[in-house]
C-alpha positions in Angstrom: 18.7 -1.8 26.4 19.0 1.6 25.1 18.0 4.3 27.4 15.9 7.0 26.7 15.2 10.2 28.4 12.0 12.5 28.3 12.8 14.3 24.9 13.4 10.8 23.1 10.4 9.3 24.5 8.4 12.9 23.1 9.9 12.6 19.9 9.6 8.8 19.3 5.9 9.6 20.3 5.2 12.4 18.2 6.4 9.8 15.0 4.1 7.3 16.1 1.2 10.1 16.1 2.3 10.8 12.6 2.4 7.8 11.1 -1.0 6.7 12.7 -2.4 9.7 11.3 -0.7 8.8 7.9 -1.8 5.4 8.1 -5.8 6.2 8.9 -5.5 8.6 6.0 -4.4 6.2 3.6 -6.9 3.5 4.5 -9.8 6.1 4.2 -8.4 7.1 0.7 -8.0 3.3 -0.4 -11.7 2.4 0.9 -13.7 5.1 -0.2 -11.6 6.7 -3.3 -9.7 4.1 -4.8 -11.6 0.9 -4.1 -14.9 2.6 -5.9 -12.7 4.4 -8.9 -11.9 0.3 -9.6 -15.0 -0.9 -9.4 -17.3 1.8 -10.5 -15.1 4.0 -12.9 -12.8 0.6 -14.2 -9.6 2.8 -12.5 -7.9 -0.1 -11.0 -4.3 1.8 -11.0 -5.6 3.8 -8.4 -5.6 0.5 -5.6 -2.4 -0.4 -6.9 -0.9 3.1 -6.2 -2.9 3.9 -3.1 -2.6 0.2 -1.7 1.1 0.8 -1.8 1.4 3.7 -0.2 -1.1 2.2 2.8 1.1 -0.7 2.9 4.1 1.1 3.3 2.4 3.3 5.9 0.7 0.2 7.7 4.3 -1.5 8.0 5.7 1.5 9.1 3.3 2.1 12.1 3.3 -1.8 13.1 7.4 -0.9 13.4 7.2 1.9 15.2 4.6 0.4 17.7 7.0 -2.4 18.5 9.6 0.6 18.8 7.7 2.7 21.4 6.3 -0.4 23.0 9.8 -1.5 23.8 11.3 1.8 24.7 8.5 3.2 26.9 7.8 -0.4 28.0 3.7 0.0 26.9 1.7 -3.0 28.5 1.1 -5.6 26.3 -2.6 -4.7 26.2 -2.0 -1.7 25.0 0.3 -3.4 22.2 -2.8 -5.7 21.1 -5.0 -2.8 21.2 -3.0 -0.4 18.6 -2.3 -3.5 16.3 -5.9 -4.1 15.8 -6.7 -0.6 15.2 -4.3 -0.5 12.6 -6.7 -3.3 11.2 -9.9 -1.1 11.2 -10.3 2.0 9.1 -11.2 5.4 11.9 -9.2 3.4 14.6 -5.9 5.1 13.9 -7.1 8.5 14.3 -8.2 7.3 18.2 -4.6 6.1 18.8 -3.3 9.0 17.1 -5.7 11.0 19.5 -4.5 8.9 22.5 -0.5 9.6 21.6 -1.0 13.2 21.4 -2.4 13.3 24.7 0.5 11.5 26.3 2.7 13.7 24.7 0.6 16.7 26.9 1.2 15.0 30.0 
């Protein structure tokens, strides 16, 4: 097991922020920009472009979850919880909100 001390733990946490933030933004562009340019405006490069983007975001946070969860040893609850916010579209910004406010304490 590696060990980590205070400043790794504060830096690992300020990623996950990021990419949660990163991920929540790309979900909201994808349901309410590119998923009606396809359907209402016959645009259906936009999904394609912004679905990657998302999915490449959504894998990175789902990594980095298991990261932090392992390192800072996170209840499993707590694991559950930020995987199925991932899942639904505002629920990222919450654990976003959540991280930062570790990072404080």
């Amino acid at each position: 097991m590696i060990f980590m001390d205070n400043q790794d733990h504060i830096k690992q946490l300020r990623q996950f922020a990021r990419i949660s933030f990163a991920e929540g933004v790309s979900f909201m562009v994808l349901l309410l920009i590119a998923m009606p340019l396809k359907y209402m405006a016959d645009m259906p490069e936009m999904v394609k472009y912004v679905g990657w983007a998302h999915g490449a975001l959504f894998i990175a946070y789902v990594f980095q979850l298991f990261y932090v969860t392992s390192q800072l040893k996170w209840r499993f609850q707590r694991l559950v919880t930020y995987f199925i916010a991932a899942f639904l579209p505002i629920a990222p910004f919450f654990v976003e909100r959540q991280v930062k406010r570790m990072i404080k304490s």
